[in-house]
C-alpha positions as CSV (number, residue, x, y, z in Angstrom):
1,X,123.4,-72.7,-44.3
2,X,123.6,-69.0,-42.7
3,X,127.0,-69.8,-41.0
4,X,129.7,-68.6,-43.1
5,X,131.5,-71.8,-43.4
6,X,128.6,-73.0,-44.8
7,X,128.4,-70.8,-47.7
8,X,130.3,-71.8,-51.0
9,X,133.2,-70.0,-51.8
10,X,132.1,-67.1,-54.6
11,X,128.2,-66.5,-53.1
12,X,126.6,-64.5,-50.3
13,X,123.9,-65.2,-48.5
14,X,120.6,-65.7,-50.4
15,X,122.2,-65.9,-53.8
16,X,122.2,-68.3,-56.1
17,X,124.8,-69.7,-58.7
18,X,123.4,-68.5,-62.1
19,X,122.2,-70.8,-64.8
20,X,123.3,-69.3,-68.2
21,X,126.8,-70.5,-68.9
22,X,127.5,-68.4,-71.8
23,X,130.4,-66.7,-72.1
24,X,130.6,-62.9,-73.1
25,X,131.8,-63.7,-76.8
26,X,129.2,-65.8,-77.9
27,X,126.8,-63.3,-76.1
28,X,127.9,-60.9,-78.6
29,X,127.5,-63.1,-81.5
30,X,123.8,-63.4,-80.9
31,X,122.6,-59.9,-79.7
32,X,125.6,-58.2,-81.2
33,X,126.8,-55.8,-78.2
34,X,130.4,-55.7,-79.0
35,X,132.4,-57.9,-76.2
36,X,134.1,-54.7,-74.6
37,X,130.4,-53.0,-74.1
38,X,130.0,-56.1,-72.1
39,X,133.0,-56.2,-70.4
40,X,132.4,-52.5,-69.6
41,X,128.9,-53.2,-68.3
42,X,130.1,-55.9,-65.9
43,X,132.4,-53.5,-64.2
44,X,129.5,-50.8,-63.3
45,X,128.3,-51.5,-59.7
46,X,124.3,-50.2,-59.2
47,X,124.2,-49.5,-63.0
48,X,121.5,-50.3,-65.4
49,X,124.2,-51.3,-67.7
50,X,125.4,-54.1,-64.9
51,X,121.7,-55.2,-64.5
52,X,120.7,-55.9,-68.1
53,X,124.4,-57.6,-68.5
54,X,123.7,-59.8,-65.2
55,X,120.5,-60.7,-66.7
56,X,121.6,-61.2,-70.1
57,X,124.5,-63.5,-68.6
58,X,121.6,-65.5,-66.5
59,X,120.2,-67.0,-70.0
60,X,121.8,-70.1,-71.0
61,X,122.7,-70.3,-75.1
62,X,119.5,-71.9,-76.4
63,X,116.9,-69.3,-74.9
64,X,118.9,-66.3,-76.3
65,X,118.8,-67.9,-79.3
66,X,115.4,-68.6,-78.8
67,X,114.6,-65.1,-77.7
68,X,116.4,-63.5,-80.5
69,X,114.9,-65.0,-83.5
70,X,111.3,-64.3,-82.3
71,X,112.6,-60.6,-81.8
72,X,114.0,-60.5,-85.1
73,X,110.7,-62.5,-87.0
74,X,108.4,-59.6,-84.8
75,X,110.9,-56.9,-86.2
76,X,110.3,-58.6,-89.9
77,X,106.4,-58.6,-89.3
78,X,106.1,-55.1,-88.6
79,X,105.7,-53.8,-92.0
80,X,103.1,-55.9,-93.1
């Protein structure tokens, strides 16, 4: 699959389509990052912003979810 025919429309060679399919609002909602921080994120090219918002974008619904509550019951926990 290196010719360029070969290569889906939307992808380079040697990436991958990305697994999360959540969408920048309901990213939001769980880690609260207001939807136009996002939106700026996506459009900084070789930014840490654009990084953590690629990677944030590559979780599906479920694991943020996941991945927010134990944040939030460590967070609880450190007092005690």
């Amino acid at each position: 699959m290196n010719k360029k025919n070969d290569i889906p429309k939307g992808f380079a060679v040697g990436s991958r389509p990305r697994t999360g399919k959540i969408s920048d609002r309901a990213l939001s909602n769980i880690i609260g990052i207001p939807v136009q921080t996002l939106q700026d994120w996506k459009k900084r090219d070789g930014n840490w912003r654009k990084k953590l918002y690629l990677i944030l974008k590559d979780f599906n619904k479920e694991e943020l979810l996941e991945k927010s509550n134990i944040i939030s019951h460590v967070e609880s926990t450190k007092g005690e």
